[in-house]
PDB file of the backbone (N, CA, C, O) and the ligand in Angstrom, with CONECT records:
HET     ZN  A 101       1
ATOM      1  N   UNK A   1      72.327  97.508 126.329  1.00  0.00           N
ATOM      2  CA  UNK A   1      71.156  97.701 127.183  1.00  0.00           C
ATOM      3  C   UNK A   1      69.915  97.451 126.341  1.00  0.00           C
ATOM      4  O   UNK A   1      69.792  97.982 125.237  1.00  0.00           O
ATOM      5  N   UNK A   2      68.883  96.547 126.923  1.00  0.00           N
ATOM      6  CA  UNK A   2      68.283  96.574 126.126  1.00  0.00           C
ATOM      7  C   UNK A   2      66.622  97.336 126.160  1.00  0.00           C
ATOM      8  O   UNK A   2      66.770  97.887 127.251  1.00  0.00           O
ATOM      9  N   UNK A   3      65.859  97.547 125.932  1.00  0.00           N
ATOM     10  CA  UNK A   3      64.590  98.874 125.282  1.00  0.00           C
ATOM     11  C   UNK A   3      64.165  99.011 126.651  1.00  0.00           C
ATOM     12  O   UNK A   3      63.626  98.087 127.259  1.00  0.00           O
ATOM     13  N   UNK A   4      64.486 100.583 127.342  1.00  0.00           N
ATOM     14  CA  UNK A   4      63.937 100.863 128.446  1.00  0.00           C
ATOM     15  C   UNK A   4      62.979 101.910 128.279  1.00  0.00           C
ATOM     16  O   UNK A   4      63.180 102.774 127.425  1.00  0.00           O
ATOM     17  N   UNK A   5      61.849 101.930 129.076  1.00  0.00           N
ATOM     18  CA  UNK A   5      60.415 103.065 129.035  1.00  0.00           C
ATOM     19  C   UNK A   5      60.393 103.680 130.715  1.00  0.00           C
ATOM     20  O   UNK A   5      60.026 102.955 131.641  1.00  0.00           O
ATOM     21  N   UNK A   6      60.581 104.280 130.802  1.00  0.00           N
ATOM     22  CA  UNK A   6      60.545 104.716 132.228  1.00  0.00           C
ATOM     23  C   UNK A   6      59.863 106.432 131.904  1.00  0.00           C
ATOM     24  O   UNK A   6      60.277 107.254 131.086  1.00  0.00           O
ATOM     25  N   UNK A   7      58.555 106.567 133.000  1.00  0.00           N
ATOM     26  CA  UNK A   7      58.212 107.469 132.947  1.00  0.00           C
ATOM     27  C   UNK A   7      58.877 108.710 134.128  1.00  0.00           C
ATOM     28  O   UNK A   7      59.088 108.413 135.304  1.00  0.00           O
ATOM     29  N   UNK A   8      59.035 109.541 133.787  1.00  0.00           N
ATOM     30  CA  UNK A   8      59.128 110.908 134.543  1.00  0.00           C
ATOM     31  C   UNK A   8      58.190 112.157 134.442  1.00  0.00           C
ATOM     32  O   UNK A   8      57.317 112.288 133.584  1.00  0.00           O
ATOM     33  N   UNK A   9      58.462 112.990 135.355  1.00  0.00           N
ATOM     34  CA  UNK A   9      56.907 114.061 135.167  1.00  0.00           C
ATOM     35  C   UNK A   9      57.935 115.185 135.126  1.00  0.00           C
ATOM     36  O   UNK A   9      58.745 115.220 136.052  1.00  0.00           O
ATOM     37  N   UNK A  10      57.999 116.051 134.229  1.00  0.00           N
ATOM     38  CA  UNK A  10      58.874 117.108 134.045  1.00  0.00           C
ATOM     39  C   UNK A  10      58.246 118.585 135.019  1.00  0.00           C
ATOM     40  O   UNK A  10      57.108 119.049 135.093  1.00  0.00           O
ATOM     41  N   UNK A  11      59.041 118.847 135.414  1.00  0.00           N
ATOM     42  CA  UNK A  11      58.750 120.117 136.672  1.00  0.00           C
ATOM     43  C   UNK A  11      58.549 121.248 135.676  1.00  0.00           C
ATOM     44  O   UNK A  11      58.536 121.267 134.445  1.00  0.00           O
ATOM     45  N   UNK A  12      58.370 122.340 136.761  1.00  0.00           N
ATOM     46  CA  UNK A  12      58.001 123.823 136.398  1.00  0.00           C
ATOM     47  C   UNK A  12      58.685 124.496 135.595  1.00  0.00           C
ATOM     48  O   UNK A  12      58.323 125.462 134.923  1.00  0.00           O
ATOM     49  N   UNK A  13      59.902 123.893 135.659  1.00  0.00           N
ATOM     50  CA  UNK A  13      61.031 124.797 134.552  1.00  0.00           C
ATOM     51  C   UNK A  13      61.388 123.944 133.290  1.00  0.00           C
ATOM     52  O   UNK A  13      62.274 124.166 132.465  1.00  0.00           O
ATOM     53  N   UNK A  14      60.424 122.843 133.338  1.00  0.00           N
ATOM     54  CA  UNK A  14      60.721 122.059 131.905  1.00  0.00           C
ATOM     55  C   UNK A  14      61.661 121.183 131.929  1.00  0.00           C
ATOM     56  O   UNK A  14      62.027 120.689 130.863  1.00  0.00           O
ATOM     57  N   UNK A  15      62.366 120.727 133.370  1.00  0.00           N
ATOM     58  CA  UNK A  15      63.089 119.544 133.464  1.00  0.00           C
ATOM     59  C   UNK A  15      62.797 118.237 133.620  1.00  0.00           C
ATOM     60  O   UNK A  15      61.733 117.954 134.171  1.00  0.00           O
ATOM     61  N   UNK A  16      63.640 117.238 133.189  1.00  0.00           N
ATOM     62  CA  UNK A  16      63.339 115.937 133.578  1.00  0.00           C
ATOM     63  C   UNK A  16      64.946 115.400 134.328  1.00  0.00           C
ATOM     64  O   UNK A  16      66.077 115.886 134.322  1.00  0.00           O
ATOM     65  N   UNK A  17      64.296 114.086 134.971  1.00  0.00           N
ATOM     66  CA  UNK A  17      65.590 113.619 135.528  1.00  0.00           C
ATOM     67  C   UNK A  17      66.172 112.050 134.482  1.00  0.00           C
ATOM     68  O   UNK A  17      65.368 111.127 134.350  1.00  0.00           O
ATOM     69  N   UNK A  18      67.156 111.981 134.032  1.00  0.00           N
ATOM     70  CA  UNK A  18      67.349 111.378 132.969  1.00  0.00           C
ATOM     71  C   UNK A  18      67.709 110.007 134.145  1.00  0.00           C
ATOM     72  O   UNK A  18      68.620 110.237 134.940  1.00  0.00           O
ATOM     73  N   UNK A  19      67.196 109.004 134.212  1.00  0.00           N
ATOM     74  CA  UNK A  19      67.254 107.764 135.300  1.00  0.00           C
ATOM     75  C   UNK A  19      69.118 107.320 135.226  1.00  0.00           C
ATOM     76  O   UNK A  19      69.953 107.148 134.338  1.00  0.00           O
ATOM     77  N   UNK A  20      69.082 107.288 136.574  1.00  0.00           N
ATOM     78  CA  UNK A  20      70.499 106.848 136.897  1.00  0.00           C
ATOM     79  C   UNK A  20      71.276 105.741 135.675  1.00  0.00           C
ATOM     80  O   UNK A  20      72.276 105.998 135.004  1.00  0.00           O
ATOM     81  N   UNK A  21      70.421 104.420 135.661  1.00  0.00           N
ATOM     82  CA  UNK A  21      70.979 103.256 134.799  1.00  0.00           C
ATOM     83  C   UNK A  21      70.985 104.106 133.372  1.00  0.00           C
ATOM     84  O   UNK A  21      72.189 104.035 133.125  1.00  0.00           O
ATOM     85  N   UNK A  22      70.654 104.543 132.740  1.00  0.00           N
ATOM     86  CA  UNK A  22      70.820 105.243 131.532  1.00  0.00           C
ATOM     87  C   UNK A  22      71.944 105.981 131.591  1.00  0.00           C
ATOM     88  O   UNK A  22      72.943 105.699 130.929  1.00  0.00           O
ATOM     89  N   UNK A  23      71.877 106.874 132.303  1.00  0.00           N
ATOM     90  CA  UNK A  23      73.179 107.503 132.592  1.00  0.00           C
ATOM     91  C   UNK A  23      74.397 107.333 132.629  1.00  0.00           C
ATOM     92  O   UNK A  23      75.270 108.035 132.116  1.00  0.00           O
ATOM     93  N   UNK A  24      74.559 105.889 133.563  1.00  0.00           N
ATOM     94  CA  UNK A  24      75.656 105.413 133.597  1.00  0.00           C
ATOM     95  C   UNK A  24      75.816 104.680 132.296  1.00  0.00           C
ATOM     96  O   UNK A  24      76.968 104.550 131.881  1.00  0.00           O
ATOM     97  N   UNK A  25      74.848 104.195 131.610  1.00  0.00           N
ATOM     98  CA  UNK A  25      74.823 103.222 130.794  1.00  0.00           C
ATOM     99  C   UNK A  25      75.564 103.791 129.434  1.00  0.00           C
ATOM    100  O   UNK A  25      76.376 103.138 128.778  1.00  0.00           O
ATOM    101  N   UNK A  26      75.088 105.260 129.107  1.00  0.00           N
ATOM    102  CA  UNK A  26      75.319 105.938 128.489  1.00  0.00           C
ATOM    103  C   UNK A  26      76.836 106.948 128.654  1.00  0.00           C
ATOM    104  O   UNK A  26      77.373 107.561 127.731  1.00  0.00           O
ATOM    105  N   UNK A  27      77.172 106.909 129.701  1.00  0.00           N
ATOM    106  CA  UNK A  27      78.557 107.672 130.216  1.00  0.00           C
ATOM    107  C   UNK A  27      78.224 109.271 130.315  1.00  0.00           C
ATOM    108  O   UNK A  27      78.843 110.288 130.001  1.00  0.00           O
ATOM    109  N   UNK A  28      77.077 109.032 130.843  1.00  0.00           N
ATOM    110  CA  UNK A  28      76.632 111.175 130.854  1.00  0.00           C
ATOM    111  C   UNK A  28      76.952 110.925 132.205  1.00  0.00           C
ATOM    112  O   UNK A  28      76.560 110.061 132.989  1.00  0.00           O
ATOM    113  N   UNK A  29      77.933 112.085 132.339  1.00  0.00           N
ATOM    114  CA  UNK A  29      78.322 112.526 133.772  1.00  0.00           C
ATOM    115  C   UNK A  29      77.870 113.742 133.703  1.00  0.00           C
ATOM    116  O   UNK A  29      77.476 114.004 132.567  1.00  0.00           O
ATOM    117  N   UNK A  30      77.719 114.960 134.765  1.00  0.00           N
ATOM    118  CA  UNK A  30      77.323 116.170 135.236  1.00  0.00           C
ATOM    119  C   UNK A  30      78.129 117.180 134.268  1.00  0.00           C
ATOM    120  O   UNK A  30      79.355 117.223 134.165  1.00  0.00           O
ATOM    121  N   UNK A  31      77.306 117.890 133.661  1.00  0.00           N
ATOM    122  CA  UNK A  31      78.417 118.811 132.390  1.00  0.00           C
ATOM    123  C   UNK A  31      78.310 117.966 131.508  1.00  0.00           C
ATOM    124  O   UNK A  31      79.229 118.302 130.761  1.00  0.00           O
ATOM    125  N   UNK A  32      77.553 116.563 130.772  1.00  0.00           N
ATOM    126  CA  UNK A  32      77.612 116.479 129.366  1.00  0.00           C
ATOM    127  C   UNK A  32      77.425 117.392 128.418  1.00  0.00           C
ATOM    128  O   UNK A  32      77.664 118.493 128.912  1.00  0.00           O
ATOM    129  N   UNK A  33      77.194 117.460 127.583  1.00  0.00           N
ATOM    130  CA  UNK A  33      76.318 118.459 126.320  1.00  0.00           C
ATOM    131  C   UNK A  33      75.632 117.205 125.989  1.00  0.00           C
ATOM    132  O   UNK A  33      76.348 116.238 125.728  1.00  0.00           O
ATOM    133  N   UNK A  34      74.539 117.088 125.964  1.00  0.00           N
ATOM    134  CA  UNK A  34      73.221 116.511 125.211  1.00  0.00           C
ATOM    135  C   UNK A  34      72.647 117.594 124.106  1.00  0.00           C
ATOM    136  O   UNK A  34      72.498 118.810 124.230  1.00  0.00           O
ATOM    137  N   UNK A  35      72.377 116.728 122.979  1.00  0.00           N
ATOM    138  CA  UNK A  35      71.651 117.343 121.630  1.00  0.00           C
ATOM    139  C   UNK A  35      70.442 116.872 121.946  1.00  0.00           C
ATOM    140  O   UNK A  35      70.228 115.663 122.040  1.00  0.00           O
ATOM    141  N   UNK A  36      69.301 118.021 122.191  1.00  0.00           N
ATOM    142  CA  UNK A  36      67.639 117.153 121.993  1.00  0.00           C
ATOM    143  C   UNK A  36      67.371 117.579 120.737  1.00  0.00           C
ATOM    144  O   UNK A  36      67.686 118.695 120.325  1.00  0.00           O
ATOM    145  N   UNK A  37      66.599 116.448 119.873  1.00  0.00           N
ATOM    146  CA  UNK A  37      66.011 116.634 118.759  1.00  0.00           C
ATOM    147  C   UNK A  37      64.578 116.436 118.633  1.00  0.00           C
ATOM    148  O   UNK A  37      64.392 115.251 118.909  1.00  0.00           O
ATOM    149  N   UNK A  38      63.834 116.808 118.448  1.00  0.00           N
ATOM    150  CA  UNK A  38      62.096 116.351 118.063  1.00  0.00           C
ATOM    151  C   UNK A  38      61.901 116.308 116.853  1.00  0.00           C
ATOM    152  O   UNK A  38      61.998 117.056 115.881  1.00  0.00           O
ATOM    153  N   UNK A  39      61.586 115.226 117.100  1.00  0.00           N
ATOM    154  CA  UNK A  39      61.261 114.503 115.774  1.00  0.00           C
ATOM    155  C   UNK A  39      59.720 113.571 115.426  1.00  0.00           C
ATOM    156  O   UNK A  39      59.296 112.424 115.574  1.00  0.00           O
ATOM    157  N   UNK A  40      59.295 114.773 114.931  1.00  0.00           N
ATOM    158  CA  UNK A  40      57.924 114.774 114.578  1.00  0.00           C
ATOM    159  C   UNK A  40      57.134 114.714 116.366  1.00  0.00           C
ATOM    160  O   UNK A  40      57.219 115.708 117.087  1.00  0.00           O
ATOM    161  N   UNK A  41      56.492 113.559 116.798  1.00  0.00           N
ATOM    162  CA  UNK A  41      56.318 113.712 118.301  1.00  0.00           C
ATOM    163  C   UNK A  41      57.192 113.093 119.144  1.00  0.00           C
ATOM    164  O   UNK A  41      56.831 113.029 120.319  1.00  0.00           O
ATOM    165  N   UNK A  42      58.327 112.583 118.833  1.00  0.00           N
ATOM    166  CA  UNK A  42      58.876 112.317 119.746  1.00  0.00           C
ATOM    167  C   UNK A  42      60.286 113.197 120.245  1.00  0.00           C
ATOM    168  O   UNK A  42      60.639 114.063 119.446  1.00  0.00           O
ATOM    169  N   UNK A  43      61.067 113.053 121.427  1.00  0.00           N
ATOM    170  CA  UNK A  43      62.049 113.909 121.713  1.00  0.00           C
ATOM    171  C   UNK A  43      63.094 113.135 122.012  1.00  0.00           C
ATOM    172  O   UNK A  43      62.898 112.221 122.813  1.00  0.00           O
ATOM    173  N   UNK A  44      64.341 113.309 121.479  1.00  0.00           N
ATOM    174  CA  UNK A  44      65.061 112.439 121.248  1.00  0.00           C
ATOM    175  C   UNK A  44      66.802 113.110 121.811  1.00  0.00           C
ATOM    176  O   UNK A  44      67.339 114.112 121.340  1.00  0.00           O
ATOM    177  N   UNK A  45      67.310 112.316 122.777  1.00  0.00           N
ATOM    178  CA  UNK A  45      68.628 112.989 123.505  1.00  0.00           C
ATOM    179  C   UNK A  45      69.381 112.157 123.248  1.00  0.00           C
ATOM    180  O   UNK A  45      69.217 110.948 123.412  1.00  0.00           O
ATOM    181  N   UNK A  46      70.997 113.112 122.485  1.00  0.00           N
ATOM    182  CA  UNK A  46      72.097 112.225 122.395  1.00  0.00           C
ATOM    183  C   UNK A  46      73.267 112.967 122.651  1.00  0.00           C
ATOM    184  O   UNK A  46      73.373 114.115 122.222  1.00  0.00           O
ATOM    185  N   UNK A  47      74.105 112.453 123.273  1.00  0.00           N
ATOM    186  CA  UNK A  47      75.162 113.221 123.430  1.00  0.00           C
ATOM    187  C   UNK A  47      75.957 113.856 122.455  1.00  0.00           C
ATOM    188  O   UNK A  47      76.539 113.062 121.716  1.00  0.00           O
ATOM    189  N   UNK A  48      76.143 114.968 122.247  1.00  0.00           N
ATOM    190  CA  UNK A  48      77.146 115.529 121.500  1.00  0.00           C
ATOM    191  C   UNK A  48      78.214 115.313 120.914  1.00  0.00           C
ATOM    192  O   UNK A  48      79.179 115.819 121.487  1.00  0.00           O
ATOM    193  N   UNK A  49      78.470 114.686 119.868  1.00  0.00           N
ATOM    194  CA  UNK A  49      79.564 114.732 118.944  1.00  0.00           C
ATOM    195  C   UNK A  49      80.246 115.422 118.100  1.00  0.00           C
ATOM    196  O   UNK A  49      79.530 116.007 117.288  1.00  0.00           O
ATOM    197  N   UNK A  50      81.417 115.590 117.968  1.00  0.00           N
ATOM    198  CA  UNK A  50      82.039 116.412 117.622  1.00  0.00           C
ATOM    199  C   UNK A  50      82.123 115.813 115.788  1.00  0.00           C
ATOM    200  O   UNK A  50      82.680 114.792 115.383  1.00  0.00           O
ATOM    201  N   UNK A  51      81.401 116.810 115.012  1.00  0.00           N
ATOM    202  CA  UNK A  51      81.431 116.094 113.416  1.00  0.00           C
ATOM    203  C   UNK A  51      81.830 117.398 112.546  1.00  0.00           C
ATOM    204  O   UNK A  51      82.216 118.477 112.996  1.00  0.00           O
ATOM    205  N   UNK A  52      81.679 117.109 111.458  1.00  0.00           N
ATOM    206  CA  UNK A  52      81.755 118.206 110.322  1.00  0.00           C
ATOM    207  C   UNK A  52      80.745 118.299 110.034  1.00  0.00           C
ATOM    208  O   UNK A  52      79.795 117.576 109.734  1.00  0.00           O
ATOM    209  N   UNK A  53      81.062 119.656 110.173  1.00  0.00           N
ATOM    210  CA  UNK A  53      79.670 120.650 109.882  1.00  0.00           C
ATOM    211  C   UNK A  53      78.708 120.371 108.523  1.00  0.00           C
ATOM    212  O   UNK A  53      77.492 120.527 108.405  1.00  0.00           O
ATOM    213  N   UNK A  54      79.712 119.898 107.536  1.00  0.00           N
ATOM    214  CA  UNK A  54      79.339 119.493 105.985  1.00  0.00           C
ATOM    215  C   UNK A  54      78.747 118.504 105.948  1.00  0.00           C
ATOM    216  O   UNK A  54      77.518 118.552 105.890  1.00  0.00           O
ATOM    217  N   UNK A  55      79.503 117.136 105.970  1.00  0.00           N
ATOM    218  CA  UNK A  55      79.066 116.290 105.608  1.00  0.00           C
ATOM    219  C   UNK A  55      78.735 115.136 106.909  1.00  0.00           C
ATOM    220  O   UNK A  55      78.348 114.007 106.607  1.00  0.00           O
ATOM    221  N   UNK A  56      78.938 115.556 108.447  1.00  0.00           N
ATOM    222  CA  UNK A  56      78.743 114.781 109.881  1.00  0.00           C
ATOM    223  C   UNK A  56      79.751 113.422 109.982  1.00  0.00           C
ATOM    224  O   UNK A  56      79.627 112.446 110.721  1.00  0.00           O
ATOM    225  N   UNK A  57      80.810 113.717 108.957  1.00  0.00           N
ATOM    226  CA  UNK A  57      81.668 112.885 109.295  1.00  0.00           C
ATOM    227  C   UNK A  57      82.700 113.196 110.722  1.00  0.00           C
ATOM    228  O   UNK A  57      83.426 114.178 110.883  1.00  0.00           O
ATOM    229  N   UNK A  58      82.475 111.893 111.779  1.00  0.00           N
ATOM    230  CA  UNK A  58      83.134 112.227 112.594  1.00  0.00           C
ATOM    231  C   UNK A  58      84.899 112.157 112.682  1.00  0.00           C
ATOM    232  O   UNK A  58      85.431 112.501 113.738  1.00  0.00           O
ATOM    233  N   UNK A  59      85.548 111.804 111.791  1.00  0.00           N
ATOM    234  CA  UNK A  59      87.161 111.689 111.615  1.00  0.00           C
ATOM    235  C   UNK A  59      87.896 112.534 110.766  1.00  0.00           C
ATOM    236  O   UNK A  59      87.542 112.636 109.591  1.00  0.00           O
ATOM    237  N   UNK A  60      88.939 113.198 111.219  1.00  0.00           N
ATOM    238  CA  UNK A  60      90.011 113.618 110.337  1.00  0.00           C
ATOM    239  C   UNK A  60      89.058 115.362 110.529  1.00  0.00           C
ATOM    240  O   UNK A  60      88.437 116.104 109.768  1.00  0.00           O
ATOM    241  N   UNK A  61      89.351 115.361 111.673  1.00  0.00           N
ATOM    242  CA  UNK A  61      88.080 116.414 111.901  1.00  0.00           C
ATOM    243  C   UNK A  61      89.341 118.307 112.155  1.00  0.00           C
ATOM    244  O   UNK A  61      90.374 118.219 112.818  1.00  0.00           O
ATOM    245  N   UNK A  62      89.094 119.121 111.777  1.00  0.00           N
ATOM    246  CA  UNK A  62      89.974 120.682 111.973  1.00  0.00           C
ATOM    247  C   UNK A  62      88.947 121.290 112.777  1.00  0.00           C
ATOM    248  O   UNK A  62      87.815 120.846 112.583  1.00  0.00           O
ATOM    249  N   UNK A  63      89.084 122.262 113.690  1.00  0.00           N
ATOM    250  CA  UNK A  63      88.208 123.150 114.162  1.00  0.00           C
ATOM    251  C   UNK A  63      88.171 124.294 113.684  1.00  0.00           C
ATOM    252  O   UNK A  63      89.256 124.798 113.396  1.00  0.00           O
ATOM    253  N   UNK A  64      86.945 125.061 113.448  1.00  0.00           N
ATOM    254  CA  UNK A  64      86.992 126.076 112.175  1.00  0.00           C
ATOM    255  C   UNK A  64      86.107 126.949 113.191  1.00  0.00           C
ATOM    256  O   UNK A  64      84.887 126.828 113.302  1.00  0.00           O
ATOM    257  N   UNK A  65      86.930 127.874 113.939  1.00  0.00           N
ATOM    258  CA  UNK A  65      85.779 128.933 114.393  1.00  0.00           C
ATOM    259  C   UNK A  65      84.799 128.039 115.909  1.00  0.00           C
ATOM    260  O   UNK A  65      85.282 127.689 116.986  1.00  0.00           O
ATOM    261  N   UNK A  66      83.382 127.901 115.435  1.00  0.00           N
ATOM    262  CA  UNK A  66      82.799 127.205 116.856  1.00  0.00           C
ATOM    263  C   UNK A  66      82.534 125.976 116.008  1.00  0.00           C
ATOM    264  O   UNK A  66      81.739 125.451 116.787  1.00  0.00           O
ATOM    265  N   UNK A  67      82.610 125.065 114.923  1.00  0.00           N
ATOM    266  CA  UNK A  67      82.775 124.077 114.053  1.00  0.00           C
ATOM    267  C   UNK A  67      83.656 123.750 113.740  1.00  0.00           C
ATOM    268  O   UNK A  67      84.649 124.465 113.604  1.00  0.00           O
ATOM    269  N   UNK A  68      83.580 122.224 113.458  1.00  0.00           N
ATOM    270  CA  UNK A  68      84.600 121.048 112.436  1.00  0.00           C
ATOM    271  C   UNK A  68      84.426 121.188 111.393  1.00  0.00           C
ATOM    272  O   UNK A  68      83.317 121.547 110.997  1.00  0.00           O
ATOM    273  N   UNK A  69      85.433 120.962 110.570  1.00  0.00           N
ATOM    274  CA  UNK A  69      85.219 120.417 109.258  1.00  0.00           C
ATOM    275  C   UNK A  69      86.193 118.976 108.935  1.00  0.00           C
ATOM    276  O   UNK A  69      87.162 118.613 109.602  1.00  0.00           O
ATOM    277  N   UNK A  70      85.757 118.454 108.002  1.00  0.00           N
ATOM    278  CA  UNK A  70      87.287 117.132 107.841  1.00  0.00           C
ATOM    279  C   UNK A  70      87.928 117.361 107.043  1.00  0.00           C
ATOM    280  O   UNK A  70      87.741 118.344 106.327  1.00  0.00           O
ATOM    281  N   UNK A  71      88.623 116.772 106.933  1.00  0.00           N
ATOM    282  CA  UNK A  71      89.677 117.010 105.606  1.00  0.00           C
ATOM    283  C   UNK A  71      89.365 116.294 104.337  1.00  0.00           C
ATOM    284  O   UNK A  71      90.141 116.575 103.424  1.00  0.00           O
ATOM    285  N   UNK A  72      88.518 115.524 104.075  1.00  0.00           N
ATOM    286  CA  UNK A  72      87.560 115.376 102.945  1.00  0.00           C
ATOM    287  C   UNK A  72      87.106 116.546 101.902  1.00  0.00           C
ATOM    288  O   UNK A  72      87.212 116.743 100.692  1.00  0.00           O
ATOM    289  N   UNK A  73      86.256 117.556 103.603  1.00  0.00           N
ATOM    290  CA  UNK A  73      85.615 118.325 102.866  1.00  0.00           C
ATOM    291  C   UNK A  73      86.318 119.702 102.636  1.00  0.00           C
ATOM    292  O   UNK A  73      85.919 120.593 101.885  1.00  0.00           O
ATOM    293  N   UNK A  74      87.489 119.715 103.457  1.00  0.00           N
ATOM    294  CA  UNK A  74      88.824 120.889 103.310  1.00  0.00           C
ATOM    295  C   UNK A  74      88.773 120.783 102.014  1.00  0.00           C
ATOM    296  O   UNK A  74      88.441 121.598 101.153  1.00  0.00           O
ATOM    297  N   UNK A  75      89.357 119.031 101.918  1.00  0.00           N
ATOM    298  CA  UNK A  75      90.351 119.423  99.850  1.00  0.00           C
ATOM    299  C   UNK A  75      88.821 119.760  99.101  1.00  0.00           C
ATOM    300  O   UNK A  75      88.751 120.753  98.377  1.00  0.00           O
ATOM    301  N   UNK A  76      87.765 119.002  99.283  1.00  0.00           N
ATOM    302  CA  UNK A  76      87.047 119.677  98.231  1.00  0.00           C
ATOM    303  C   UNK A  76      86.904 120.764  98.433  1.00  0.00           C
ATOM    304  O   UNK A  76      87.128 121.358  97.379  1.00  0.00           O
ATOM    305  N   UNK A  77      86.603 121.554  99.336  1.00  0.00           N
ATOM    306  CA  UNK A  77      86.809 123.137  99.303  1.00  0.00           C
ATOM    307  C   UNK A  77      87.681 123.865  98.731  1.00  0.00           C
ATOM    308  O   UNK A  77      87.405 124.930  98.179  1.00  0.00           O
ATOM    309  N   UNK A  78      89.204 123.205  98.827  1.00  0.00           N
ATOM    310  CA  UNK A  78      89.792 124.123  98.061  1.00  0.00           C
ATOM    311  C   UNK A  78      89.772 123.527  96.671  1.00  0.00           C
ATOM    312  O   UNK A  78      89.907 124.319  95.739  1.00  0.00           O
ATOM    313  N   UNK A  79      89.640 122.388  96.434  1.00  0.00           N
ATOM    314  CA  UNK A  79      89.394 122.465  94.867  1.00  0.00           C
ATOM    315  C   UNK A  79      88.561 123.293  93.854  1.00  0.00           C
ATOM    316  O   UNK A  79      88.756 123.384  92.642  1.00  0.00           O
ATOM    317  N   UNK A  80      87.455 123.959  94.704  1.00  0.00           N
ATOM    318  CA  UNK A  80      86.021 124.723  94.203  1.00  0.00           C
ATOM    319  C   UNK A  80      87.228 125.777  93.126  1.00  0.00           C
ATOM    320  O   UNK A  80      88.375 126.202  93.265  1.00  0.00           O
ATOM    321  N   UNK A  81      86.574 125.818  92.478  1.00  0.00           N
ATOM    322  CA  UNK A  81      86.719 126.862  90.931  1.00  0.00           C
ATOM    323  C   UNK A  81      85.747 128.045  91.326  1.00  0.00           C
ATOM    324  O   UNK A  81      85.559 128.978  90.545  1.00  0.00           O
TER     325      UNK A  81
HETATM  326 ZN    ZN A 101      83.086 116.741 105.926  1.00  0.00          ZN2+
END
């Protein structure tokens, strides 16, 4: 897809409507998890990936509690002295 600007006016409770073609474009169906980030002035939405908590590698991933970790950063963990 290529560089879209589309304005929206965010309502009373601080919502916006994220435009249909994005949506689909992007594969957000109803119940995604979106991450917003701001960054410096701008606000920035991406869907949620599942990474390690350590180092944001997304493969070879364990679930630890409400976090990943990989197995990269497993063995170095247990190597720690
Ligand atoms: Zn890691």
């Amino acid at each position: 897809m290529k560089s879209v600007r589309i304005t929206r006016k965010v309502d009373e409770l601080g919502r916006i409507v994220i435009p249909s073609e994005i949506r689909k474009h992007l594969d957000v169906e109803p119940g995604t998890d979106l991450e917003v980030e701001l960054r410096g002035e701008e606000v920035v939405l991406r869907k949620t990936v599942d990474a390690c908590r350590l180092c944001g590698s997304e493969s070879g991933l364990s679930r630890l509690d409400d976090c990943y970790v990989c197995a990269d950063c497993i063995k170095r963990i247990s190597e720690l002295k």
